[in-house]
C-alpha positions in Angstrom: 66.1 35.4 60.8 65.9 38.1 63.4 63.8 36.8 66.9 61.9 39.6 68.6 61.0 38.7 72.4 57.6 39.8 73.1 57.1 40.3 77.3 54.1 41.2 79.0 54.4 42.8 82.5 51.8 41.1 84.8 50.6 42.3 88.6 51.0 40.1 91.5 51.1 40.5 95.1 52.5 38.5 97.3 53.3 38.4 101.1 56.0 40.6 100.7 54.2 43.2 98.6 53.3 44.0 95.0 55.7 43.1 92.3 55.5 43.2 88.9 56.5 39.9 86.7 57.5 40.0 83.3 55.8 36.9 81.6 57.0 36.4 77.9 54.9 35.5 75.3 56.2 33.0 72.4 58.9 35.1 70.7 58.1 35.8 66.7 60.0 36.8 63.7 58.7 40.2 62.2 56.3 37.6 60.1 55.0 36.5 63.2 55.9 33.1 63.3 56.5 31.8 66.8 59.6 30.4 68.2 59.8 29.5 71.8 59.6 31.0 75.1 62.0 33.7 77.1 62.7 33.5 80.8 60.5 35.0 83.3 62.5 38.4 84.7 61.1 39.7 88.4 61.8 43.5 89.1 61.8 45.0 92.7 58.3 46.4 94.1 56.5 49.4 92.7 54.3 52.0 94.2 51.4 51.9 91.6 48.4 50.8 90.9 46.0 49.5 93.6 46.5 46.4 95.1 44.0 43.1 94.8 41.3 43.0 97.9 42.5 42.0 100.7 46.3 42.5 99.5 48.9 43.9 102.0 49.5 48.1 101.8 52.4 48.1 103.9 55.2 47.5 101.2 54.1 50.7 98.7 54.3 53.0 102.3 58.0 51.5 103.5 58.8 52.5 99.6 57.5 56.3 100.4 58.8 56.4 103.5 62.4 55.2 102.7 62.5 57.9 99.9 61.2 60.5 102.5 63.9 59.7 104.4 66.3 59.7 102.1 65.0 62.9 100.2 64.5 64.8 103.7 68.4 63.7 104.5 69.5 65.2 101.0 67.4 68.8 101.7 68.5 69.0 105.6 72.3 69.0 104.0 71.2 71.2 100.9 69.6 73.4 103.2 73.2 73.7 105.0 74.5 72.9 108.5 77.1 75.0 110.5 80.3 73.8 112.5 81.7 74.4 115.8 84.1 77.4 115.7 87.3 77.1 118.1 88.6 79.0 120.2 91.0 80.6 118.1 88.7 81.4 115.5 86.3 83.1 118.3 89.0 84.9 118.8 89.8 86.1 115.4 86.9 87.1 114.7 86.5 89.0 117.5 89.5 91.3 116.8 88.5 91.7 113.5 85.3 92.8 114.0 87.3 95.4 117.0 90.0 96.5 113.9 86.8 96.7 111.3 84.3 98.9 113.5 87.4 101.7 113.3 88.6 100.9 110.2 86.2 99.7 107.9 82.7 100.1 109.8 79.6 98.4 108.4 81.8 97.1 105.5 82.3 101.4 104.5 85.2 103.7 104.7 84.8 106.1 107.0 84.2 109.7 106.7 88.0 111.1 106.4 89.2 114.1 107.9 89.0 117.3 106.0 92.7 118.3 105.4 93.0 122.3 105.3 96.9 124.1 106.1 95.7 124.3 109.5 94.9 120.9 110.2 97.2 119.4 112.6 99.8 116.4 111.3 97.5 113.9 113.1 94.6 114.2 110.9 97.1 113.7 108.0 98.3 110.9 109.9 94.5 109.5 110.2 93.7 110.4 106.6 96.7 108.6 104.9 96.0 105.4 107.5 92.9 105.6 106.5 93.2 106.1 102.5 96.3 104.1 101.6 95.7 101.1 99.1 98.6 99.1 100.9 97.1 99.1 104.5 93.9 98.0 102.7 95.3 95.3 100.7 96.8 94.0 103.8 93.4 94.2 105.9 91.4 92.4 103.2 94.5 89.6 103.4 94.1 89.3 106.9 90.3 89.0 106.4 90.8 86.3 104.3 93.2 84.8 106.7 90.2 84.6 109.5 87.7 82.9 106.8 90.0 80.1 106.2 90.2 79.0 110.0 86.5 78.1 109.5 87.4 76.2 106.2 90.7 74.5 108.2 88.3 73.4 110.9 85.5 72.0 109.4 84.9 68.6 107.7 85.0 67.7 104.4 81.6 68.0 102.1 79.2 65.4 102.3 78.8 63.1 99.0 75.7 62.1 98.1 75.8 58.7 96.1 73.5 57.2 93.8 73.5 53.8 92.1 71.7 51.7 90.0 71.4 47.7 89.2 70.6 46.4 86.1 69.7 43.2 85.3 68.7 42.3 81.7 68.5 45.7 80.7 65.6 46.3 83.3 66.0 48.7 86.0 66.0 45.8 89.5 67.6 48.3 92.2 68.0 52.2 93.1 70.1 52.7 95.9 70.7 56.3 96.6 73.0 56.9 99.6 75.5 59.3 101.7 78.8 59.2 102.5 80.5 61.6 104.9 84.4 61.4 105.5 85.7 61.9 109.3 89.2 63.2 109.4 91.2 61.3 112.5 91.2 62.7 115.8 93.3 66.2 116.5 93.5 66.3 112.5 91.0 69.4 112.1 92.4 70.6 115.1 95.8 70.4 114.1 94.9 72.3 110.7 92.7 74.5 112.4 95.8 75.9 114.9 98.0 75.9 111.8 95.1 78.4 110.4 95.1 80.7 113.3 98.8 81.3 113.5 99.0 82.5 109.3 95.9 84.4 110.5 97.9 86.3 113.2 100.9 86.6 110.8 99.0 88.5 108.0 97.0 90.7 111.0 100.8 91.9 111.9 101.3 92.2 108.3 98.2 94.6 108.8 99.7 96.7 111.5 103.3 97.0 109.9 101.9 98.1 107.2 99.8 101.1 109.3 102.8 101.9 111.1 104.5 101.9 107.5 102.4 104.4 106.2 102.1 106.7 108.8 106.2 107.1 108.4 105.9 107.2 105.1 103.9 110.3 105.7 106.5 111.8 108.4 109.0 111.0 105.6 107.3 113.3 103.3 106.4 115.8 104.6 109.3 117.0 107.1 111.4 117.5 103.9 108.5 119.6 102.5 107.8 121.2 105.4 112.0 122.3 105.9 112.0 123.1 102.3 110.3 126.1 103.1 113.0 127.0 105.4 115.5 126.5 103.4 113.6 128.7 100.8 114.0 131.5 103.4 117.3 131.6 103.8 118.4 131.6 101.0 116.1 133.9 100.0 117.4 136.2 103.0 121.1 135.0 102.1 120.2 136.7 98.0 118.7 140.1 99.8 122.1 140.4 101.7 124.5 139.5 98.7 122.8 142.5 97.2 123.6 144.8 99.6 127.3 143.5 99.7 127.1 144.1 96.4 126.0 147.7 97.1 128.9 148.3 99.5 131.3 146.7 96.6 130.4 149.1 94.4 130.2 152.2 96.6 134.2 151.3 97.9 135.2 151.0 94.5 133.2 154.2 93.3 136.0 155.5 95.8 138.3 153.9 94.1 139.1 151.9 97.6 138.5 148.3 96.0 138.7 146.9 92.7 135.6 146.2 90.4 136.5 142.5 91.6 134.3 142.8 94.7 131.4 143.4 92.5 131.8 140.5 90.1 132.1 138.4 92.8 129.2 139.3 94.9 127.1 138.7 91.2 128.8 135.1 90.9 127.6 134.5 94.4 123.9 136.4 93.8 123.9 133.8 91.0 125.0 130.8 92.6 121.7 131.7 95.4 119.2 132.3 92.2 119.9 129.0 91.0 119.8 127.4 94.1 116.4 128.7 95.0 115.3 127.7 91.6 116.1 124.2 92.2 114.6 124.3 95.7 110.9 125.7 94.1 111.1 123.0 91.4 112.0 120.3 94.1 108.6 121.0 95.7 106.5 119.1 93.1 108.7 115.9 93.8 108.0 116.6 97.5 104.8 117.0 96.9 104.0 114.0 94.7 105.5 112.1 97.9 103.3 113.7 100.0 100.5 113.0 98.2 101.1 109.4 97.4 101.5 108.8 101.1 98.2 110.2 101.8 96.7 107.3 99.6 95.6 109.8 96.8 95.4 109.3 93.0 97.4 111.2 90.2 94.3 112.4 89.1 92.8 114.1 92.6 93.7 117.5 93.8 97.1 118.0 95.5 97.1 118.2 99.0 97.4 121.3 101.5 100.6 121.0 103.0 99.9 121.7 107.4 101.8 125.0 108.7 102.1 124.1 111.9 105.3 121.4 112.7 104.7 118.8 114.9 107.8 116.5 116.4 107.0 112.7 117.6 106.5 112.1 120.7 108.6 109.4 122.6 110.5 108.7 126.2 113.7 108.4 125.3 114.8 105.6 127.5 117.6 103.3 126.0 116.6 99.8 128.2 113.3 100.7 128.3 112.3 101.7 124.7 114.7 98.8 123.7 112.3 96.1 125.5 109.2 97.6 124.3 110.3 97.3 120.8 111.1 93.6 121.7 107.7 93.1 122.7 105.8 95.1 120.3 107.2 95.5 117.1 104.9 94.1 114.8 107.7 92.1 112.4 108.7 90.2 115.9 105.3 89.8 116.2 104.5 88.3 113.1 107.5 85.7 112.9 106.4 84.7 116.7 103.0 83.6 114.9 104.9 82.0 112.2 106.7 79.8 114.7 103.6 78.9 116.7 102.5 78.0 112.7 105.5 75.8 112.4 104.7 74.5 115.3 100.8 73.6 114.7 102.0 72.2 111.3 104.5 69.9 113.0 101.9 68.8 115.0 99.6 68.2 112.0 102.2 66.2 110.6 102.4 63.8 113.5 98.7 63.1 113.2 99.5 62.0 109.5 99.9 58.7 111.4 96.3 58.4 112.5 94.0 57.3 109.8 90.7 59.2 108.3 87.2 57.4 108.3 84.7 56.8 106.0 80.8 56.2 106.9 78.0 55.8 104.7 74.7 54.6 104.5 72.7 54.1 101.3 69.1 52.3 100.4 67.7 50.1 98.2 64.2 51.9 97.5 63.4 49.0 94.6 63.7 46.6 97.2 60.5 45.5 99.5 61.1 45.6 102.3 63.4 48.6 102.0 67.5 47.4 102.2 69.7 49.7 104.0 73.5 49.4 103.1 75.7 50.9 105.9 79.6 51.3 104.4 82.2 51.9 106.5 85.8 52.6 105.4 89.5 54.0 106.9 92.5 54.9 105.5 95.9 52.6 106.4 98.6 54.8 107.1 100.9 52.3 105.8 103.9 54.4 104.2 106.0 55.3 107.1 109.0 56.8 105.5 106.4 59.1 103.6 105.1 60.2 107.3 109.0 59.9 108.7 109.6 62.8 105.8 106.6 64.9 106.4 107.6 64.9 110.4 111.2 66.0 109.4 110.1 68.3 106.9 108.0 70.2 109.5 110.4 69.9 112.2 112.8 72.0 109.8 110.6 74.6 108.7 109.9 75.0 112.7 113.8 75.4 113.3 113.9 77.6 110.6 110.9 80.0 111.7 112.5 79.9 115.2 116.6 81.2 113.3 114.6 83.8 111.5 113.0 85.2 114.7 116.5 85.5 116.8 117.8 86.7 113.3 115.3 89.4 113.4 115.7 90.5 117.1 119.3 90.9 116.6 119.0 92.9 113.6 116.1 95.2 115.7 119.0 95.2 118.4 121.0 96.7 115.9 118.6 98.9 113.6 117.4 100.2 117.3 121.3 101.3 118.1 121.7 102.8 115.0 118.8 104.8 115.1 119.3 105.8 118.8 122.2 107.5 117.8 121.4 109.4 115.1 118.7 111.0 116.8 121.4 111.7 119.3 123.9 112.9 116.9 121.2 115.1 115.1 120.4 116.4 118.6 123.8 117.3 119.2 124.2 119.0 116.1 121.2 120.9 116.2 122.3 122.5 119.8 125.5 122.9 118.5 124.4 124.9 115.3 121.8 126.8 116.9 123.2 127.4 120.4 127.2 128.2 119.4 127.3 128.5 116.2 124.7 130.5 114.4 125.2 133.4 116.6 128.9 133.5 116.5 128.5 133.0 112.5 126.0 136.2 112.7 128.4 138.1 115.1 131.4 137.7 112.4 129.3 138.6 109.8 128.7 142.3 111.1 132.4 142.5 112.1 133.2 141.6 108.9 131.1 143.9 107.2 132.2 146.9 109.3 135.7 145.8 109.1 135.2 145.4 104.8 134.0 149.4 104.7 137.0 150.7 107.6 139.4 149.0 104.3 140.7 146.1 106.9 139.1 142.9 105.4 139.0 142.3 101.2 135.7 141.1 100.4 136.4 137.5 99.6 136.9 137.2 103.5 133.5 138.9 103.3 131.5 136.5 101.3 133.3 133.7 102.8 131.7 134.6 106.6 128.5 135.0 104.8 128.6 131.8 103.1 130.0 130.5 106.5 126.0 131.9 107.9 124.3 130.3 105.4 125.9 127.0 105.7 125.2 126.7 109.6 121.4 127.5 108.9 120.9 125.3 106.6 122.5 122.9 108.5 120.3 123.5 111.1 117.5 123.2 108.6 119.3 119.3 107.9 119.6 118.4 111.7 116.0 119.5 112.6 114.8 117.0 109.3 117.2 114.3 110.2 116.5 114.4 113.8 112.5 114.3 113.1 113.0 111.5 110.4 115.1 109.5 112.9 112.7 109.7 115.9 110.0 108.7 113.2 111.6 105.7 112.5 112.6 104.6 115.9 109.0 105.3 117.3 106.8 103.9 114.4 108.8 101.0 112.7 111.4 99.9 115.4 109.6 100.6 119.0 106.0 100.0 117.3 104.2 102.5 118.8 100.9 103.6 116.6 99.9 107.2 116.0 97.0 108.1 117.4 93.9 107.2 115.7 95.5 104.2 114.0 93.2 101.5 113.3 94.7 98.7 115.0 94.5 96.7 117.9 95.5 98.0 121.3 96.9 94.6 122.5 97.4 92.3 119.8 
C-alpha cells in the first residue's frame, strides 16, 4: 500500500523572525485511510506575508538588505572595473598612439600621395610604406602585442558562486557568494614585464618591415629605371651597326672588301634586335616588381614609373656608420627585447615559488539573521623539482636569446663589410668605366672607322671596338644599379636609417 505524506506549512514568528514550519497531518493511502504522523521539517526565514501584531520586522529587512548587497556586488563587477596600467604599458601605448597618428590616423589610411612620372622617388617611398599588406600585418601584430600587457597585468576574473542546501527535498539555504583569486606578489608584475618586451620585439618587427619595404622599392625600380638606359644604347649601338653596314657595302661595291663585311655587320644588327627585344619584354617583370612593392593589387592600374633618378643619401664613414648600425638596426633591436623577455620570464619563473590566494565571501540569505561565509584559500608550491625545471628552463632560453644576439651582431659586422665594399667596388668601377674608359673606347671607335675606309683595319677589328663601346656602357649602366642597390641595402636594412616620411618611431 502506497503512503502519501500530507504537510501543511504553518506561520510562526519567533524572536528571531518569521519562519515557516511544516506541520504534517496523519499520512493516508490514496483511500484515505490514516497512518501515523511525519516529522516536523523547519525551513530558513521568508520575506512574505505580514507578520502577527507586535511581531519583530527586523529579520524580513536583514533578508533584503543582504540580497541588496549581494545583488549590488554582482552589478558593480557586471558593470566592469579597470586596472592599474604599468609603466611599461603607459609607455606602449604611448608610442603607438605616436606610430598610429602617422600611420594609421583615427583608425584610417591616410590619403596617399598621387604618383605621376614626375613625382619624386620619395613619394613612392611614402606610398609603398604606406600601402604594403606586410608593414600592416606587422603593425596590427604589434597592436596586439600592446593589448596583451593589459591582459598580462591584470587579475584573473572574478567568480561568482552560488549554492544551495537541501534538506528533505525542501529548499533550507541559498548562499550566493564571490570568489576572487590574487596572484602572489611580483607574479603580475613578472608577466606583465615579460609582456612588454614581446611587445617591443614585434614593434621592431614593425619597423624592419618599413625599412624592408622601402628597399624593396629601391630594388625595383633602379633596374627599371637603368633598363631604359640600356634600351638606349643598344638602340644607339643598332643605328651605328647600320651605318657600318653602309660602309661594308660601299668598300666592297669597290671591290676593296669582301661581301663578308656585310654579313657580318647583319649577324651583329641581329644579335642587337634581339637583345632589345628581350630588354622591352623584361619591362613587364620589372614592372610587376615595381608594382608589388608599391602595395598594389594584380587587378589596379600599373604604376607610372618616376623620370627623375634619385641616389640614397648616406655619410659614408666606416667606424661611424658601423656603430650606428650597432645601435639602430631594428633586428639588433628586436633580439635586445627578446633578451630583456628572457629575462622577465626567468624572473616569472622564480616567483613560481610564491603561492597564489584565494578570498571569498558568500551569504546565507535563507538564514535569519543573515550568515556570512568568508573562504580563504592558497596554493602550496610543494613540487620543487617542477619549479627547479621551470627556473632552468628559463635560464636557458635567456642564454640562448643572449648567443642569438652576439650571433647577429657578428653577422651585421660582416653583412656591413660586405656591403661596404661593394658600394666601393661599384664606385670604383663606375669612375673607371666612365672616366678612362668610355672615352678611350669612343676614341678607338672613330680611328677605327677611319682606319676601316683608308683599307688599314678589316672590319672584324671594326665591330670588335664597337662591341668593345657597348660593353663599357652598359657596364656603366651595371655599376650605377649595383652601386645604388648596395647603398640601399647598407643604409635601409644594415645602418637602419628610415626614409623620410616613414611611419615609425624616431627613437625607439
Amino acid at each position: 500500500m502506497s503512503i502519501i505524506p500530507t504537510i501543511k506549512p504553518v506561520r510562526q514568528w519567533s524572536a528571531h523572525g518569521p519562519r515557516t514550519v511544516l506541520r504534517p497531518q496523519r499520512l493516508r493511502d490514496r483511500h484515505g485511510v490514516a497512518e501515523s504522523r511525519a516529522p516536523v521539517v523547519v525551513c530558513g526565514a521568508t520575506a512574505g506575508g505580514n507578520p502577527p501584531r507586535g511581531a519583530p520586522e527586523s529579520a524580513g529587512a536583514i533578508h533584503k538588505a543582504a540580497a541588496g548587497v549581494v545583488a549590488g556586488i554582482v552589478l558593480t563587477l557586471l558593470a566592469g572595473c579597470k586596472g592599474v596600467p604599468t609603466k611599461s604599458e603607459t609607455a606602449a601605448r604611448q608610442q603607438a598612439q605616436a606610430v598610429a597618428n602617422v600611420y594609421r590616423p583615427q583608425g584610417q589610411r591616410p590619403a596617399l600621395p598621387v604618383l605621376t612620372t614626375n613625382s619624386t622617388l620619395g613619394d613612392f617611398l611614402r606610398f609603398a610604406m604606406l600601402n604594403q599588406p606586410q608593414v600592416e600585418a606587422t603593425y596590427e601584430d604589434w597592436l596586439a602585442s600592446v593589448e596583451q600587457i593589459t591582459s598580462a597585468r591584470s587579475l584573473p576574473d572574478p567568480q561568482f558562486t552560488f549554492q544551495t542546501f537541501n534538506a528533505a527535498t525542501l529548499l533550507s539555504a541559498i548562499m550566493p557568494g564571490l570568489m576572487v583569486q590574487f596572484p602572489g606578489p611580483g607574479k603580475l608584475g613578472a608577466q606583465a614585464a615579460v609582456a612588454s618586451a614581446q611587445s617591443r620585439t614585434k614593434y621592431f618587427a614593425f619597423e624592419t618591415a618599413v625599412l624592408q619595404t622601402a628597399f624593396n622599392l629601391k630594388k625595383a625600380f633602379y633596374p627599371l629605371y637603368f633598363l631604359e638606359e640600356r634600351l638606349r644604347i643598344n638602340r644607339e649601338t643598332l643605328a651605328l651597326i647600320a651605318d657600318l653596314e653602309k660602309l661594308a657595302r660601299a668598300q666592297n661595291a669597290v671591290g676593296k672588301v669582301t661581301l663578308q663585311d656585310v654579313l657580318r655587320a647583319q649577324i651583329e644588327q641581329d644579335r642587337l634586335v634581339t637583345e632589345i627585344a628581350n630588354l622591352e619584354d623584361s619591362r613587364r617583370a620589372l614592372l610587376a616588381q615595381f608594382k608589388a612593392a608599391l602595395g598594389l593589387r594584380a587587378g589596379q592600374p600599373d604604376p607610372p614609373v618616376p623620370r627623375r633618378f634619385e641616389s640614397t643619401p648616406l655619410e659614408l664613414d666606416s667606424n661611424q656608420l658601423l656603430a650606428t648600425a650597432l645601435a639602430r638596426n631594428p633586428r639588433l633591436q628586436a633580439m635586445e627585447a627578446e633578451v630583456r623577455m628572457a629575462e622577465a620570464g626567468l624572473e616569472l619563473a622564480r616567483k613560481a615559488k610564491v603561492p597564489d590566494f584565494t578570498a571569498g565571501l558568500s551569504a546565507d540569505v535563507q538564514a535569519a539573521p543573515v550568515m556570512w561565509s568568508p573562504q580563504f584559500g592558497v596554493t602550496l608550491p610543494v613540487w620543487r623539482d617542477k619549479i627547479a625545471a621551470q627556473i632552468a628552463a628559463a635560464q636557458a632560453g635567456k642564454r640562448a636569446a643572449e648567443a642569438r644576439l652576439s650571433a647577429e651582431q657578428i653577422a651585421l659586422a660582416v653583412d656591413f663589410a660586405a656591403k661596404l665594399y661593394s658600394y666601393r667596388e661599384a664606385s670604383r668601377n663606375l669612375a673607371l668605366v666612365r672616366d678612362q674608359l668610355l672615352p678611350k673606347a669612343r676614341q678607338s671607335l672613330e680611328v677605327a672607322r677611319i682606319s676601316y675606309l683608308s683599307g688599314q683595319l678589316d672590319f672584324f677589328n671594326l665591330s670588335d671596338t664597337e662591341r668593345t663601346l657597348l660593353d663599357f656602357q652598359l657596364t656603366e649602366v651595371a655599376a650605377r644599379t649595383e652601386r645604388e642597390l648596395a647603398l640601399a641595402e647598407l643604409s635601409l636594412l644594415i645602418v637602419g636609417v628610415p626614409p623620410a616620411g616613414a611611419p615609425i618611431l624616431a627613437t625607439p
